[in-house]
N, C-alpha and C positions, 0 to 999 in steps of 0.2 A: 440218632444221637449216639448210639455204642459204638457204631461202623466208624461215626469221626474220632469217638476217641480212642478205638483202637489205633486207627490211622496214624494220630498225632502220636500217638506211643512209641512206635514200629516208627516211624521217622526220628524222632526225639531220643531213639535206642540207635539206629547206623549211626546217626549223628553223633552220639556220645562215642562208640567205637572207629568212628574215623578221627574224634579229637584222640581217644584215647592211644593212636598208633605210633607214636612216637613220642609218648611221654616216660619216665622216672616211675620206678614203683612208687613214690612218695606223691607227685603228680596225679597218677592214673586213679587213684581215691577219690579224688573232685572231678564235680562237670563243671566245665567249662561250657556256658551257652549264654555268654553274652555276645555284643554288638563284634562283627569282624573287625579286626586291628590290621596295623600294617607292620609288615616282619622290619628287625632291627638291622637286618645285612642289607635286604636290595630292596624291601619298600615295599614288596609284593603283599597281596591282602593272606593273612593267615586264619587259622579256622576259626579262633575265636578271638575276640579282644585283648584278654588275658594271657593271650599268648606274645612270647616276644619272637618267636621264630615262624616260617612257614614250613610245610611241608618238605621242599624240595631243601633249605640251606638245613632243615631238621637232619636231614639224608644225609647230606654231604659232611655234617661235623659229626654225626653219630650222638646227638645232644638231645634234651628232652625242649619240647617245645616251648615250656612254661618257663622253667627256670636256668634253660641251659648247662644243665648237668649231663655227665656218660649217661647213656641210657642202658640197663644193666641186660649182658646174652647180646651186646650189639656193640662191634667194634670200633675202636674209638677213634674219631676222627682223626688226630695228630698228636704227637707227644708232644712235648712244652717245646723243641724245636720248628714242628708244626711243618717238617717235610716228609716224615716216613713214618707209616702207621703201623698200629699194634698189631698181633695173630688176633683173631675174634676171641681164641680160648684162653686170652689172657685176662680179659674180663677188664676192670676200670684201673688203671693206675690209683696208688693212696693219694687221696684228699691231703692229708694230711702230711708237709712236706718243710724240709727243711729250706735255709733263703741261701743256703750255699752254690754255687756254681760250679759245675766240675762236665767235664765229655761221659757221654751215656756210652755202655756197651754196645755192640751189636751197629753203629752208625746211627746211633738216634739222636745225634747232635749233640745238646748241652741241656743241663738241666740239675736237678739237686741231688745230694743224695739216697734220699729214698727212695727218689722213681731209679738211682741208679743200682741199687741194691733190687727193688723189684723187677728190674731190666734182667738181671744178672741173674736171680732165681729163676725168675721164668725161662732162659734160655738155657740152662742147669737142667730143669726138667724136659724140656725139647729134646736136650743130646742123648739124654736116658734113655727115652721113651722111641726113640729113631726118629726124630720130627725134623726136616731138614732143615737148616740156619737158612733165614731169609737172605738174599742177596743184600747186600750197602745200597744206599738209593745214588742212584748216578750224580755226579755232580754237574750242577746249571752252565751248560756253557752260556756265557755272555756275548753275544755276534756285537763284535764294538763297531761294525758301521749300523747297526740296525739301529732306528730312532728311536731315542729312550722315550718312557712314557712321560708326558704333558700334562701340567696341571687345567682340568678346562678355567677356561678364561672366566673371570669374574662378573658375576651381574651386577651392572652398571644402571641403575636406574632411570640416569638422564641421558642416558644415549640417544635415542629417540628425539628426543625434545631437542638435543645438541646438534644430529642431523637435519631436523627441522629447520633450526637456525641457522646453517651454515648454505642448506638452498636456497632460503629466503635471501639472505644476503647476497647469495650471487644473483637473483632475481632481482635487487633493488639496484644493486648495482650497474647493471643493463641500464634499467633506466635511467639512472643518472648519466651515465653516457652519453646516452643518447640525447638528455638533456642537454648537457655540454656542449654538443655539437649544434644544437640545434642557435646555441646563445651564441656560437662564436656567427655563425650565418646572421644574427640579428644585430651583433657588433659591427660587424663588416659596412652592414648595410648606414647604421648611427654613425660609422668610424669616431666609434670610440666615445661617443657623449652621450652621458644619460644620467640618471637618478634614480635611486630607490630609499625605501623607507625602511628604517626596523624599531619596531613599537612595540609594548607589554601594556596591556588594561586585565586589570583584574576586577575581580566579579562584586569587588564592593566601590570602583568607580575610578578608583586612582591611578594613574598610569603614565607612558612617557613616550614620546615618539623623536627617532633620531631619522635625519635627510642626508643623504652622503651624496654631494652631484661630484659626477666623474666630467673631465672634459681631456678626450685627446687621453682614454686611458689612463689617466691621473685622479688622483684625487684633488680637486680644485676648491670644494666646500665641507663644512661640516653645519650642521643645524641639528640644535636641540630644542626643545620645549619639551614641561611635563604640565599635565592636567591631574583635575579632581572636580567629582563632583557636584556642584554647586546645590548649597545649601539654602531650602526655602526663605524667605524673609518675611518675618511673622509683622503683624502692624505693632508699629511701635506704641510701646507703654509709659506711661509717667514716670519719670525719671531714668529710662532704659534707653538703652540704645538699640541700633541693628545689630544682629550676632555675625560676629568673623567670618567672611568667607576666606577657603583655603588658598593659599597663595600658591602661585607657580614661578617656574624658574625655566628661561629660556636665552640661549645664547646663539652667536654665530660665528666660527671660527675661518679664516682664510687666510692662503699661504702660509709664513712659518709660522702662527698659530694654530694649525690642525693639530690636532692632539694635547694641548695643554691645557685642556678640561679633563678632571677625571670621568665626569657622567658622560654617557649615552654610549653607543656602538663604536669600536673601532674603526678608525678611518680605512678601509680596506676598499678593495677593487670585487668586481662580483667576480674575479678572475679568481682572487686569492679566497672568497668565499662558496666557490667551487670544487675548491681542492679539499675544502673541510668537508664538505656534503661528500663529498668520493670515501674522503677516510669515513665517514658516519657509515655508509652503504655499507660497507667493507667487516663490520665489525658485527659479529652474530650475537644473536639478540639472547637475554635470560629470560628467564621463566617468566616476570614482572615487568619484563620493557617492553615497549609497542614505540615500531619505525612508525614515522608520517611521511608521505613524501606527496606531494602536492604542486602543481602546476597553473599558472596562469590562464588569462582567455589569449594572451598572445603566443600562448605556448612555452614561458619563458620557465622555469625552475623557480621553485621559491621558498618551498621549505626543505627540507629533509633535517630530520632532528628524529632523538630517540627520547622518549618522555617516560617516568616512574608510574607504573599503573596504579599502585600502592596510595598514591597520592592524591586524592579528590581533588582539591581548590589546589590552583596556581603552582601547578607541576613543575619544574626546572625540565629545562628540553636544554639539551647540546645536538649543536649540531649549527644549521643552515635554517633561519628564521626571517622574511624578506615580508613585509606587507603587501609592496606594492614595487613595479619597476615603470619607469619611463625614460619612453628613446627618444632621443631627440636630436637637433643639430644645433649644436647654443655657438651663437658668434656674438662676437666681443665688435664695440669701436674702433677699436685699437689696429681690430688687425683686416679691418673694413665688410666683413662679412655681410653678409641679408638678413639675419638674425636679430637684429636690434630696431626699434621704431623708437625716432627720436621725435618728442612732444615737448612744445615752450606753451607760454601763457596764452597763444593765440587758441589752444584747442582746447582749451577749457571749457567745459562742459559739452563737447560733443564725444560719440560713441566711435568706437573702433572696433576691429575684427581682427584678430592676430590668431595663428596657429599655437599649438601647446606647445609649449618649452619654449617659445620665443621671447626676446628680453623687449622689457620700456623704457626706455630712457626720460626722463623729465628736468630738464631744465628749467628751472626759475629762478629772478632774480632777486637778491638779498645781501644783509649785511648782518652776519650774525656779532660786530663787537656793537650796538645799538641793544643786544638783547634779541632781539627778534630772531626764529629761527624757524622753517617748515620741518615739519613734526608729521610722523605719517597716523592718518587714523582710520585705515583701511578696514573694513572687517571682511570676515571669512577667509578658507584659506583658498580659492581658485587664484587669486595675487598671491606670491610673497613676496619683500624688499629686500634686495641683497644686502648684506650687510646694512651698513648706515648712510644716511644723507651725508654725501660732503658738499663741501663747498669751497670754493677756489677765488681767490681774491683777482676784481679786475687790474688793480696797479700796486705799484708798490710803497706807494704812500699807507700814513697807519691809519683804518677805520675804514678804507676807501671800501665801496660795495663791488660785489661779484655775482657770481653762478653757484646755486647751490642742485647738486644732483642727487636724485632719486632713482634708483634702477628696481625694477622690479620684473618679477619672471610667470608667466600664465603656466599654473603648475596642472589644471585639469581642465577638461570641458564644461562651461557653463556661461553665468554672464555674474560679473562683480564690477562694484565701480571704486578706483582709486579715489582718496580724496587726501587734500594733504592742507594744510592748515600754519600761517606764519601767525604763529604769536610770542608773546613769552609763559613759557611754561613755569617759572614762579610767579607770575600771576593767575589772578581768576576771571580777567578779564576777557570776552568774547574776541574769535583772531581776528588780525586787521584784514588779513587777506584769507581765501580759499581756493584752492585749485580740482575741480571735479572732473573726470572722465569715464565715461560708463566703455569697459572691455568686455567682448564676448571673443570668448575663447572656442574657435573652431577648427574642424580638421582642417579647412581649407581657409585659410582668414587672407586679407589684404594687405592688412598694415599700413595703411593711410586712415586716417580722421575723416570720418564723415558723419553728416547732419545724420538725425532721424530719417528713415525711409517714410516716405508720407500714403504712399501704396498697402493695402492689404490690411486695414486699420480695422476691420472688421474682424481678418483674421487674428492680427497679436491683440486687441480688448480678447477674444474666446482664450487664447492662449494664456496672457494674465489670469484670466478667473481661472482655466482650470490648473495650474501650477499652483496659484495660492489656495485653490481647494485640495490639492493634495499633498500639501507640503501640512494645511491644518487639521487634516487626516493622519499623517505621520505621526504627530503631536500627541497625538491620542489612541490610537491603533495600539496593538499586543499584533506584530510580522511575528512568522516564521521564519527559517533565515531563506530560506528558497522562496517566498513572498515579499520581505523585505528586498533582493534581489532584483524581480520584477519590478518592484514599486519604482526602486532608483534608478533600475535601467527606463522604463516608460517616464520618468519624471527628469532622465535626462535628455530623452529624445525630444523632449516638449520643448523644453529651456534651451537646445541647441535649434529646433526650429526659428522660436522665437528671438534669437539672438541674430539667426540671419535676417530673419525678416527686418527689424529691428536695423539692422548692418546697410541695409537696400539691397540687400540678395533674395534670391527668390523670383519668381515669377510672378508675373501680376495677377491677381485673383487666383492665386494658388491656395488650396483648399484641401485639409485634411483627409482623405483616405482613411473609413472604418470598413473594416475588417469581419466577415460574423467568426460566430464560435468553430468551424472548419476552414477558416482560414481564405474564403471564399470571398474579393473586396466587394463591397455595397459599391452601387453607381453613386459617385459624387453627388450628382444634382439632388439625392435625394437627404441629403446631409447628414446628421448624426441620429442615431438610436435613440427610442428612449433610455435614461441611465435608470430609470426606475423600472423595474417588473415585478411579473408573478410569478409565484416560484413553482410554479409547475411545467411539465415537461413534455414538449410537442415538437413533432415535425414541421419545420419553418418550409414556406412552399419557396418554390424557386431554388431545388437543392441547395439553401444554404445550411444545413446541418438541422440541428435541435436548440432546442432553449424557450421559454418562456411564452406562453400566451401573446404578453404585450407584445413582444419586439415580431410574434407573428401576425401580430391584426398590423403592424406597424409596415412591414414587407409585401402584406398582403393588398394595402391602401397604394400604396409608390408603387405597386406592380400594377395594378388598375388604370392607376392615372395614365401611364407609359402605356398600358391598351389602349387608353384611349386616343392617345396622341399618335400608335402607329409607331411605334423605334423599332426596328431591322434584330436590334438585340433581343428589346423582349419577347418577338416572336418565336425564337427559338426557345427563351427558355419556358412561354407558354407550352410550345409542344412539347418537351420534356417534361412538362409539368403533366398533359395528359395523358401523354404515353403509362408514365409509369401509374396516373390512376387508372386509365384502360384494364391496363395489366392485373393491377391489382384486386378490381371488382371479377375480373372473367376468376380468378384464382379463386375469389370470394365466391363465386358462383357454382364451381365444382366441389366445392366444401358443405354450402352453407342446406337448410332445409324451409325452403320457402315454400311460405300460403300463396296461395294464387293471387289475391292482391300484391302482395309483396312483390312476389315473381315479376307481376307486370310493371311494377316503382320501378325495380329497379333493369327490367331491361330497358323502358324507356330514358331512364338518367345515363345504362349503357351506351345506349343509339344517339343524343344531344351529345354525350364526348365526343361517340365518333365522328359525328356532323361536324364539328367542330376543328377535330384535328386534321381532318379532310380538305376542310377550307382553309386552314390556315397551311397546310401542304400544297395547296392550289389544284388539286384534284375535285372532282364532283361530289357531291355528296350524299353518300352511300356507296358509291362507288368502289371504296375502299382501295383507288388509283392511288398509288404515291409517286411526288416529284422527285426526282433528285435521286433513283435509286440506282445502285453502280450496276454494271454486268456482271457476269460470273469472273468472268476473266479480271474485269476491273476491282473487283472484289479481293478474288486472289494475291492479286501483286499488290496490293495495297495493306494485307499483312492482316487478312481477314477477320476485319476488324467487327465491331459487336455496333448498332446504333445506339446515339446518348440516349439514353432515358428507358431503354429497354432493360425490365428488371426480370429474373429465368426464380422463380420459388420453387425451392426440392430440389435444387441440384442445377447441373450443367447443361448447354446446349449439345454439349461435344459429347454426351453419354447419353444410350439409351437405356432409364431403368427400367424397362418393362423387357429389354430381350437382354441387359447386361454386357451390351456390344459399345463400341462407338463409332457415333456418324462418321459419315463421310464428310467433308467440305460443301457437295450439291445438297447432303440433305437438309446440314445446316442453314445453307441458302435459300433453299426453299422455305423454310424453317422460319426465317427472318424476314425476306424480302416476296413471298408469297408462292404462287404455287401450289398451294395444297390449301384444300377448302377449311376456311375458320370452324374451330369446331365448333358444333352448335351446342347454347348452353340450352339445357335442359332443367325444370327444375324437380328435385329430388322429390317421389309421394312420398306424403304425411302418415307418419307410422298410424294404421287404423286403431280406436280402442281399445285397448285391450279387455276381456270379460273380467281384468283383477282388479278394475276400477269401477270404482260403484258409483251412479248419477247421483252428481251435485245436493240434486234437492232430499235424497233419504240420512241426510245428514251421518253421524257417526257412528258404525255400528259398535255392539254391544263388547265393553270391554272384558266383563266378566263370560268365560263360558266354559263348557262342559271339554272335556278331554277324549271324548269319542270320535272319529275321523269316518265321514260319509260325505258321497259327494252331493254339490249344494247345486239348487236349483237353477236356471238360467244359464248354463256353461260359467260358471265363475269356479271351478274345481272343486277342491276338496276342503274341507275344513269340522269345526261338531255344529251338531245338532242346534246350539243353541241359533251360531251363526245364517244355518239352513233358515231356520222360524221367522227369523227377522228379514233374510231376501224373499222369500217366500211372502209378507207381509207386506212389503214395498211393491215385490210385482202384480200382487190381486189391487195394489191403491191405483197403482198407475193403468191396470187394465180399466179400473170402473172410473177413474178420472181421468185420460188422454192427455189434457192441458195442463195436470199437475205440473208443477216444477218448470213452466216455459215463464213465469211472469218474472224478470229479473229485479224489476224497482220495488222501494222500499213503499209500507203503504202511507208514509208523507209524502211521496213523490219523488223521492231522490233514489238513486242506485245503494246505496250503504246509510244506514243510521245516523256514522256519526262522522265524522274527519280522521284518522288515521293516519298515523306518521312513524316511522321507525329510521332511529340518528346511527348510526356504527360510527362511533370514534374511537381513534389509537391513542394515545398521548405516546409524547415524547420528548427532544430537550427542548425543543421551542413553540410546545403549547400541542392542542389538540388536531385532529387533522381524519378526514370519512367522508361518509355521502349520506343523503339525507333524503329518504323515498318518504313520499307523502301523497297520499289518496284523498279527494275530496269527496262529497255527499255525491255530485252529482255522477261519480266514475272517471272523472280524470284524473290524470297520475304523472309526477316527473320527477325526476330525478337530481342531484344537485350534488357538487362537490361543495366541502366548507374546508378553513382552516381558521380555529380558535371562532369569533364572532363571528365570522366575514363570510358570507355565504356567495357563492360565485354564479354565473349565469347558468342557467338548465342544459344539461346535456341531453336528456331523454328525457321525453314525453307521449300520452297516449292515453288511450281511456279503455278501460275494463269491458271485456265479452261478457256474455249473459255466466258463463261456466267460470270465470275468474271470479267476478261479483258474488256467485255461489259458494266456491270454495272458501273465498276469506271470511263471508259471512256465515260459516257454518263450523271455521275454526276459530270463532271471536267467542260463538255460542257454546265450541265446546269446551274453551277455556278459561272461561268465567272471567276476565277481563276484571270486570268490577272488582270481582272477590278478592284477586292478588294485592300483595303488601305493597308498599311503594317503592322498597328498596329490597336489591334481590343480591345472594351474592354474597361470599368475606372476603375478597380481596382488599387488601390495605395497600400494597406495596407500590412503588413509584411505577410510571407507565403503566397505568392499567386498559383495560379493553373495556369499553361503557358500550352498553346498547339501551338508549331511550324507546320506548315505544309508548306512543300518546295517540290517547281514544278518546275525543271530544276533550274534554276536563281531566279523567285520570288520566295519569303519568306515573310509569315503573320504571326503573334503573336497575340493569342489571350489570354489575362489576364483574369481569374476570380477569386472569392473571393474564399479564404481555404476552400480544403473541397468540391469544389461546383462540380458538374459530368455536362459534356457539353450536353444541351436538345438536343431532336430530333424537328427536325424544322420543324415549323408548316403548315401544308395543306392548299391550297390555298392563296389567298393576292398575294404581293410583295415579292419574294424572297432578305432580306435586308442582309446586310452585313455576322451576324454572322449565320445566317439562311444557308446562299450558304458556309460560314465557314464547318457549322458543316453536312452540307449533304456530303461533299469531307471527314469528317474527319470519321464520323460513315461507309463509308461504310472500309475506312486501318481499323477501330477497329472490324469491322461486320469479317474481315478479322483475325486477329488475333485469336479472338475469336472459328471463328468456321475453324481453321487450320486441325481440325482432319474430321468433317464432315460437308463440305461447303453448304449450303444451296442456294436453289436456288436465283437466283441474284434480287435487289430491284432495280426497276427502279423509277426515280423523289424522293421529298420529302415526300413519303407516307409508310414507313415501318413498318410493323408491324400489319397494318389494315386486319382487316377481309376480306374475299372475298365477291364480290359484293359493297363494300361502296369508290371505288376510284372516281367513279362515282359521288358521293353523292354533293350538294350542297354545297360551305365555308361556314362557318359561319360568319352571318354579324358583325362586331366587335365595339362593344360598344363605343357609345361616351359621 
C-alpha cells in the first residue's frame, strides 16, 4: 500500500513539472491535472484541459500555456507586428499600452507607443553596454507566379446523397431507353394501333379510369368512367328508404371532340408519354423522393414516376403512370379490313370467337321516331361499345324504319355476352325485342357465329363448376398481390379453355393436364388429384416431388393399377422407383446398428427389391445382369451420363473421399455399370453392456450417499461406500436366486400394470400438432402422429423386451406416479409445449414455454415433481426413438452417464 502511494506521488510530481514548463509565474502556482484539452492553434491534445495551448505552439509563441501570456526569462514570441522577435534579455514588452499606431525602432514594424519607447530603451542600453544591433528582418518576397494560398473547400453535407442521385439517374435512364426501343419494335409490329389505360383508386374505394385507343398512331378515342365503392343495402325499414348509392360519371369522346372533357388523362400518344418518362429518368432524385419504374409482362414500359416519401395515402407521382397496354390491329368497315365481324338478327343467340381488339358490328332493324330504340345492357368490361348506337334511316320518307348499329370492341381475354334490348326507355315496360350473343375473346378467335360445340360436355360442365368455385372463393379470400396474381392468371387459363371448347375448338376428348407440386405432368387417364389433403409432408413415389399423404396414397393407387395393366412407361418409372430405394437401404445399412433379427428383415426386403428390379430389367434373378447397359466407349461419347434414379449420399461419384483424389471415367464405370464386387453389407455388433448399467430388476439405487470414493464390487468402478453396500447386496440376491429378475409379466398376467400413454404437443396458430406413444398392459406399443382431435394412422409399432418392460416399470415405481399433482408447470403464455402422460386413470400435464424440449432429471437430491415427470416420460420417448434398435434398459435418473460415474458423489448445490 506505501509502495503505490509513493508511486502515484513521484508520477503526480513529473506530472505537475511537465504541466508546469511552460507556464507564467502567476500559472505555475496551480496544478493543473484535469482531463487533456485540445490546444486553440492546431487542435493538438495539450497537458491538461485547462490548458489553451500545447507544448510545441507554447514553444513557438514564448506564451504560458494556460492563459497565453510572455512567459517570464523566455523570449517573446513576436512584437505586435508579429515578424521580428525580441533579444531574450529584454524580458516581456509593457502590458500596458497605449491604442496609438506609429513604426517601432530597430524594424519591429508598427505598434504603440510604449512598446516604442520600450524598443528604444532597450536598444539604448545594447549600444552602451557593446551588445550588437540585431539585423532588420528581411523583407517577404512575394513569387507572384507561385499559387496563392486556398481556402479549403467547404463541407457540404449533401454531397454524398447529391452524387447518389445523379448515378441513379443515369442508371434509370438506361432503362428507359432501352425501354423505348423496345416499344418502337412493338409498334412496328401493331403499326401503330393499340390502347392503354391510365387509372387512380385510392385506398378508401374511389377512383377513375381513362382508355386512350391509338389507331395508325393518332389518337382515335378517348374513354372515361369513374367508380366508387358500393355501398351495402341494409333491409328496408317502415317508412325509409334504400340509402344512396354513389353515382358515377362516364363519357366517350371521338374525333373533333377529344379533349373537351376537362376530366381524365390527356389525349396523348405513348410516344409523347415517353418523352416525359425520359425527362422523369433524367432528373436526380432529393432526399424524400423515390423513382418507380416498372414494366409489363410484354415488356412494354409503364410506369416511371417520382412519388413523395413524406406522404403515406395517395401520394402525387409525376411522371409516366400506364395501367395497362394493348396491341392490336383495329380495322374499320370503311376501309374494308379483317378486323371487324358483322352480326344481324340471324345470330342471335349463338356464340362467337374473335381475337382481342377485334371490333363487332351488330346490325338490327328499327325505327327509333315510334319511340322504340336498342339500348345496350351489356355487363362487364371484356366488351365495350364504341361510342353510341346509331341508326340510319332506310328512305327518305319521315318515320320510314332503318338499321340501327352497335359496334363494340373484345378489350381482354375471357368470355362476355352482348345483350341489347329494343324498348322504350321512358317506359317500364319489358323490351319488345332482345338480341343475345355469347363472345369469347381468344388469342386466336374465328369470327364467324357458331352454334355451341356439342363435343367435350363433360369437360366445359368440370370447367363451369370449377371457374364458378373460384370466382366464389375470390368473393371471400384476403390474396396477397403475388397470390391474387396466380389466382387470375389460373382463372384465366380456365375461362380461355372453356371458351374454346365452348367456340367447337379443341380436340375431341381433350382432357385437362395436372401437373404435381415439381412440375412433373400426372398421366391423363388417371384424372384429377384429390383437392382436399393432409397437411403433412412426404415423399410422393414416382419422383413426383413432396406434398401430402393423400395425393401419395392417391399416386400410389394409379401407379398399381398401371402395374397391373403392363404400360411400357410405368416400368420405367417402377425401376426408378427401386433403384433409388435399393440405394437407399444399402446407405441405411452402412449407418444403421442392427439386432440380428433386424439384420435379417431387412436383407431379405433388400434381396425382393433386387428380384424385382432384375426382372423388370429382364435379367435373371439374382443375377444382378442388367439390360440395356452402354460400353465404355458408348458411355463416353454419350457425355457420361449418371442412370435415372441412381442417387450417390456423401458426395460425388467423380471424387474419391477416402484417398481425396478424383476417379477416373473407367472407375466411374465400373462404379455404375458393374465390375467391382457389391459391397457386402455387414451388420454393425451391438455395443456389449456396459458394467455402468445396473440389471433391470435391482431397481434404483440409493440416492442419498456418503462422499468416500472406493472401487465397488462387480467391475462397475468407482463410486462411496454406500453405493458398494447395495451392489454388493443385489449380487449375493442374485447368486442365492439365479431366476431373480428373468419373470417379465405382471402378476395379473399382463407385461405392465397399467396402460400408459405419453402426448408431446406443440401449439401453434392453427391449433395443436405431436405424437402420441401409448403402451398397453399386454406390452405392445405404437406410435401415432395427431393434429388438434384427429389422430392419424400408426407409424410405429412393437411390443416390449423383457429389459424394456423392466426399465419403464421400475421408473413408474420410482416416481410415484400416483403421488404427483395433476398439473405441472407455470407456463401461461400463447404456444406452449404440453406433455400428457396417463397411467390407467391418472393423468399429469406438464406446461412449458415454446420451443423448450423436457430435461433429463437431475442425479442425486430429491426427486421433485417434474424431475419423477420427466424420468417416466424419457424413458416412452427413449422408446420411441430407438424402435428399430432398443438399447439396453436405464435404470433410475442417471442416463446417459459414462461407466463407472453412477457411483460418484451429488453435487452439493449452491446456496
Amino acid at each position: 500500500m506505501k509502495k503505490t502511494n509513493l508511486l502515484l506521488a513521484v508520477a503526480l510530481a513529473v506530472f505537475t513539472l511537465n504541466a508546469w514548463a511552460d507556464l507564467c509565474p502567476k500559472c505555475s502556482k496551480l496544478a493543473f491535472i484535469s482531463s487533456i484539452g485540445k490546444c486553440s492553434k492546431c487542435e493538438n491534445h495539450t497537458s491538461s484541459g485547462a490548458f489553451k495551448l500545447c507544448n510545441k505552439c507554447s514553444a513557438k509563441s514564448d506564451k504560458c500555456e494556460a492563459c497565453q501570456k510572455p512567459v517570464a526569462g523566455k523570449p517573446i514570441a513576436a512584437q505586435p507586428g508579429g515578424r521580428k522577435a525580441f533579444p531574450k534579455h529584454w524580458g516581456a514588452p509593457p502590458r500596458l499600452q497605449t491604442k496609438d499606431l506609429r513604426p517601432l525602432p530597430g524594424g519591429y514594424g508598427l505598434g504603440s507607443s510604449t512598446v516604442a519607447k520600450w524598443i528604444q530603451k532597450n536598444l539604448d542600453k545594447d549600444a552602451k553596454n557593446g551588445v550588437p544591433v540585431p539585423a532588420p528582418a528581411p523583407p517577404i518576397a512575394i513569387d507572384p507566379v507561385a499559387p496563392r494560398p486556398v481556402d479549403p473547400p467547404a463541407f457540404d453535407p449533401n454531397a454524398k446523397a447529391r452524387e447518389l442521385a445523379e448515378r441513379q439517374a443515369k442508371v434509370d435512364t438506361a432503362k428507359i431507353k432501352e425501354g423505348i426501343k423496345g416499344w418502337e419494335a412493338a409498334k412496328a409490329k401493331c403499326k401503330g394501333n393499340y390502347s392503354y389505360k391510365i387509372g387512380f383508386q385510392s385506398w378508401v374505394g374511389f377512383g377513375h379510369e381513362t382508355t386512350i385507343v391509338v389507331r395508325n398512331n393518332k389518337v382515335a378515342e378517348r374513354h372515361f368512367r369513374t367508380f366508387n365503392r358500393a355501398r351495402p343495402i341494409a333491409p328496408p325499414r317502415p317508412g325509409g328508404g334504400a340509402p344512396a348509392q354513389p353515382k358515377t360519371i362516364s363519357w366517350v369522346e371521338t374525333g373533333k371532340a377529344i379533349g373537351t372533357n376537362k376530366g381524365g388523362a390527356p389525349a396523348k400518344t405513348l410516344d409523347e408519354l415517353y418523352k416525359i418518362a425520359l425527362e422523369t429518368a433524367q432528373k436526380p432524385l432529393k432526399q424524400f423522393e423515390r423513382r418507380s419504374i416498372r414494366s409489363d409482362k410484354q415488356g412494354l414500359l409503364v410506369s416511371c414516376y417520382i412519388m413523395d416519401r413524406r406522404i403515406a395515402d395517395d401520394a402525387p407521382r409525376n411522371g409516366l403512370i400506364v395501367s395497362s397496354i394493348t396491341l392490336n390491329k383495329v380495322g374499320t368497315a370503311s376501309t374494308g379490313e379483317t378486323g371487324v365481324t358483322q352480326l344481324t338478327a340471324k345470330d342471335n343467340g349463338k356464340t362467337i370467337t374473335v381475337k382481342a381488339g377485334q371490333r363487332i358490328e351488330i346490325s338490327l332493324a328499327g325505327n327509333p321516331t315510334t319511340g322504340f330504340t336498342w339500348n345496350n345492357v351489356t355487363r362487364g368490361h371484356e366488351m365495350k361499345l364504341l361510342g353510341e348506337i346509331t341508326h340510319k334511316a332506310g328512305g327518305r320518307a319521315l318515320g320510314a324504319p332503318g338499321m340501327s348499329t352497335a359496334t363494340f370492341q373484345a378489350m381482354k381475354l375471357g368470355k362476355n355476352e352482348i345483350s341489347l334490348e329494343y324498348r322504350r326507355v321512358f317506359e317500364k315496360n319489358p323490351p319488345v325485342k332482345t338480341f343475345k350473343v355469347t363472345v369469347a375473346v381468344a388469342e386466336g378467335g374465328t369470327g364467324r357465329a357458331k352454334p355451341a360445340a356439342g363435343n367435350n360436355q363433360a369437360r366445359i360442365a368440370e370447367l363451369k363448376n370449377e371457374i364458378a368455385r373460384m370466382k366464389d372463393f375470390a368473393r371471400r379470400a384476403r390474396f396477397t398481390p403475388e397470390g391474387l396474381r396466380k389466382h387470375n392468371a389460373k382463372l384465366a387459363e380456365l375461362e380461355k379453355e372453356l371458351a374454346t371448347l365452348q367456340a367447337g375448338g379443341g380436340k375431341p376428348g381433350n382432357v385437362k393436364v395436372y401437373r404435381a407440386p415439381n412440375g412433373k405432368p400426372f398421366p391423363t387417364h388417371w384424372g384429377a388429384p384429390p383437392r382436399i389433403g393432409t397437411r403433412d409432408l412426404r415423399p410422393f413415389p414416382g419422383g413426383y416431388g413432396q406434398g401430402s399423404g393423400t395425393i401419395a396414397k392417391w399416386i400410389q393407387k394409379n401407379m398399381d393399377a398401371d402395374k397391373a395393366k403392363g404400360g411400357p412407361g410405368n416400368k420405367q418409372a417402377r425401376i426408378a422407383v427401386l433403384e433409388k430405394e435399393i440405394a437407399r437401404m444399402k446407405d441405411f445399412a452402412r449407418r444403421a446398428r442392427f439386432t440380428p433379427e433386424g439384420f435379417q428383415k431387412h436383407k431379405a426386403q433388400l434381396a425382393a427389391l433386387e428380384k424385382e428390379l432384375a426382372e423388370l430389367k429382364g435379367g435373371k434373378p439374382g443375377s444382378g445382369k442388367q439390360t440395356d447397359v452402354p460400353t465404355f466407349e458408348e458411355w463416353v461419347k454419350g457425355g457420361m451420363k449418371i442412370p435415372s434414379g441412381r442417387v450417390f449420399i456423401g458426395g460425388s461419384p467423380w471424387f474419391d473421399e477416402r484417398k481425396g483424389e478424383r476417379r477416373s471415367p473407367r472407375e466411374v464405370y465400373k462404379m455404375l455399370h458393374g465390375g467391382e464386387k457389391p459391397p457386402v453389407i455387414k451388420p454393425r455388433p451391438r455395443p456389449n453392456p456396459s458394467k455402468g448399467r445396473f440389471p433391470a430388476h435391482w431397481g434404483a439405487p440409493p440416492r442419498l450417499q456418503t462422499r468416500d470414493l472406493r472401487p465397488l464390487p462387480g467391475g462397475y468402478g468407482r463410486g462411496s461406500s454406500t453405493l458398494a453396500r447395495w451392489i454388493q447386496q443385489n449380487l449375493d440376491k442374485d447368486k442365492a436366486n439365479p431366476n431373480r429378475g428373468k419373470s417379465s409379466k405382471d402378476p395379473k398376467g399382463g407385461v405392465l400394470p397399467k396402460k400408459i400413454s405419453l402426448k408431446d404437443a406443440q401449439g401453434g396458430f392453427a391449433g395443436f400438432t405431436g405424437w402420441v406413444t401409448t403402451i398397453n398392459v399386454d406390452g405392445t406399443w405404437n406410435r401415432r402422429q395427431f393434429f388438434n382431435q384427429q389422430l392419424r394412422p400408426i407409424e410405429k409399432q412393437g411390443k416390449l423386451t423383457d429389459a424394456q418392460a423392466q426399465s419403464i416399470k421400475a421408473a413408474i415405481a420410482t416416481a410415484q406416479i400416483e403421488k404427483l399433482p395433476a398439473r405441472l408447470g407455470k407456463f401461461r403464455g400463447a404456444n406452449p409445449h404440453v406433455l400428457t402422460l396417463t397411467h390407467g386413470e391418472k393423468q399429469i400435464v406438464l406446461t412449458l414455454p415454446t420451443g423448450t424440449k423436457l430435461e433429463q432429471p437431475q442425479p442425486g437430491g430429491k426427486l421433485i415433481g417434474t424431475d419423477a415427470f420427466a424420468l417416466v416420460a424419457h424413458e416412452l420417448m427413449n422408446l420411441r426413438k430407438n424402435a428399430a434398435a432398443p438399447k439396453p434398459p436405464v435404470i433410475g435418473p442417471f442416463p446417459g452417464l459414462p461407466p463407472g460415474a453412477i457411483g460418484k458423489p451429488a453435487p452439493r448445490p449452491r446456496r
